[in-house]
N, C-alpha and C positions, 0 to 999 in steps of 0.2 A: 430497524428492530434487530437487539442482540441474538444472535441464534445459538443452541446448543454446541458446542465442538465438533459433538458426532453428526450433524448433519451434514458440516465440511470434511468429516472424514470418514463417510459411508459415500462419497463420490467417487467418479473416476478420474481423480482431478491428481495428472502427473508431479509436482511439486510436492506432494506426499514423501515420493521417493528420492526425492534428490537431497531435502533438508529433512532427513529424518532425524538429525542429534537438537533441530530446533522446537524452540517449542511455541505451539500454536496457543496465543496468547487473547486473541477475538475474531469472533465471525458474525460479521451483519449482514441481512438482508440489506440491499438498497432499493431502492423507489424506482427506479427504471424496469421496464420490461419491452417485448420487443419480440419481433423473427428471428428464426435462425441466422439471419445474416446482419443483423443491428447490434451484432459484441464491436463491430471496429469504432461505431459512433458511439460506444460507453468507452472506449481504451482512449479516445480522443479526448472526451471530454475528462476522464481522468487527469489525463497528461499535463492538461491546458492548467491545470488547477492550480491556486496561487492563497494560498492561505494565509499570508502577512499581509493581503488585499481583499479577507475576505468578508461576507455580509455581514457577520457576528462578530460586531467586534469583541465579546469576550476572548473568541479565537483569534483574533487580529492581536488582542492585547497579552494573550499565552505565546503565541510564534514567537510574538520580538521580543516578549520577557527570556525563552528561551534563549534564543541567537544574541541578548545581554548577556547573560547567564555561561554562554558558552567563550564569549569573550573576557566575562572575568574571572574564569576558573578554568582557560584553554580545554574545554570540551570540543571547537568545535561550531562552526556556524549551521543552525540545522537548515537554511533557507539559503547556502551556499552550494549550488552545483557540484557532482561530484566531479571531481579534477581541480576543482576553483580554488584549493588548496585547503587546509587545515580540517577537512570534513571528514579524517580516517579513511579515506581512500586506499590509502596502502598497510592499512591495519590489519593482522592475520586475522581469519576467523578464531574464535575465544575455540580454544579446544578443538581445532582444527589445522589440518594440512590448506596453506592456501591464500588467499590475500579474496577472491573473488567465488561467489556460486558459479558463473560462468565455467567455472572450471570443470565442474559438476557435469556440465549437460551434456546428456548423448548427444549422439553427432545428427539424429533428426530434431534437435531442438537448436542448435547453433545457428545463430545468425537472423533467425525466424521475427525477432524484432527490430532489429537494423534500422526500420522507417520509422520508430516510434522515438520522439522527442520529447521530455520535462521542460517544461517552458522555465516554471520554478524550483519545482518540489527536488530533493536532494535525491532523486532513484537515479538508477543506472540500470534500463531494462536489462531483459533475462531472454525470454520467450515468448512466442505467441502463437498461440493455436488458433481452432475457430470458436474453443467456450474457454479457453483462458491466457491467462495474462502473469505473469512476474514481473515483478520489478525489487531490486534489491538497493539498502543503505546500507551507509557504513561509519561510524563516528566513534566518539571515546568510551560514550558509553555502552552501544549497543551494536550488532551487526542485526538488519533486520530485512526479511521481505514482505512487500505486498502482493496479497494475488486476487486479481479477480478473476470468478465466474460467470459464465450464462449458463445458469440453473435449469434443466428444462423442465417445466410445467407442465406442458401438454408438446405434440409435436409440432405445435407453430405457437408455442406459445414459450419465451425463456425471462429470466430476473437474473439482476448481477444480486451476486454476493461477494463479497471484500476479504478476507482472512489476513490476518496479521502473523508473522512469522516472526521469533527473536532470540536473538542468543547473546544474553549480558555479558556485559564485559566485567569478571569479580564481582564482589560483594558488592563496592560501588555503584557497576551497572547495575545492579539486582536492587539496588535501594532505589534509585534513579528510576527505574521501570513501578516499582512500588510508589513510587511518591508522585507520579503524574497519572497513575492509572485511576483515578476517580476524575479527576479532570479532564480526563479522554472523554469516559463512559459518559459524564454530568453534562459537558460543552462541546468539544470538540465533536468527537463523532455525532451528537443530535445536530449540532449544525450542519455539516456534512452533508449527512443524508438530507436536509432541507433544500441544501444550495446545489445536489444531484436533481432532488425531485424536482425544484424550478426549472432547472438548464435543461433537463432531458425532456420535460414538455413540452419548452419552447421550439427544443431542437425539434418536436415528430410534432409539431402543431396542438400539441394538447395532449396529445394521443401518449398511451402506451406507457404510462407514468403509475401506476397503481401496480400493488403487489395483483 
């Protein structure tokens, strides 16, 4: 479910402060929920995610249309690891001092995701707390972060929430983010959160899957 702005930004969710010239582009509720200590089995199951393999093939069929896309108009493979080459890795931030968010982080955030791996997806984590998550991209047309939450609900009771973070690159990027943004909202993210809601059941036995 798409949530208002301000409910990711009525939080105490540090990432606020670090990419504040970005602009927060969506914020989903996800189908996971859980204890205080089940945020490392949603940042796992994050990580592991692999969307040119995934259940929906509409989403299967937008991944590799894109990473087409990117090879015949040198954007950029978006299902290329970052360092793999050609993914803007070493792209300045748009309107920024910098190549990286990491540069950004105070010194109790540094290092704090070090264990956390992208099996596929193009991030380069950031951070990790005990209720959230960064991870940052980088390509031609966009510099962007994802973050998740564990939202608390009650005091043993928490939900992830996902926020998008993005800062286009020119007019280009700005058209680029216009032109795939109903294809996020339509396929992309509803598959998403489906293929969360199944793996994070599996994962707790059934359990702890419902908002």
């Amino acid at each position: 479910m798409r949530l208002p702005n301000a409910t990711h930004e009525s939080g105490p969710w540090q990432i606020r402060e670090i990419v504040p010239d970005f602009t927060l582009e969506d914020v989903w509720a996800l189908p996971a929920c859980g204890g205080p200590d089940d945020f490392g089995a949603l940042i796992e199951l994050a990580s592991g995610g692999d969307p040119a393999h995934a259940e929906s093939l509409p989403t299967r069929l937008l991944w590799r249309l894109r990473d087409r896309l990117g090879a015949w108009f040198d954007l950029g493979r978006i299902s290329a690891p970052v360092g793999a080459g050609g993914d803007g890795s070493e792209l300045p931030i748009p309107d920024a001092a910098g190549t990286s968010i990491r540069e950004r982080l105070p010194d109790h955030l540094r290092g704090t995701a070090s264990d956390v791996h992208f099996d596929s997806l193009p991030f380069v984590p950031l951070y990790r707390t005990d209720s959230e998550f960064a991870a940052e991209v980088s390509n031609q047309t966009v510099h962007g972060v994802m973050h998740l939450a564990w939202a608390e609900l009650s005091p043993d009771r928490f939900q992830a929430q996902m926020a998008v973070y993005v800062k286009p690159r020119g007019l280009f990027g700005k058209g680029y983010m216009a032109l795939i943004k109903p294809f996020r909202h339509l396929i992309v993210y509803p598959a998403l959160t489906r293929q969360i809601e199944r793996e994070w059941a599996a994962t707790r036995g059934g359990r702890g899957s419902g908002g």
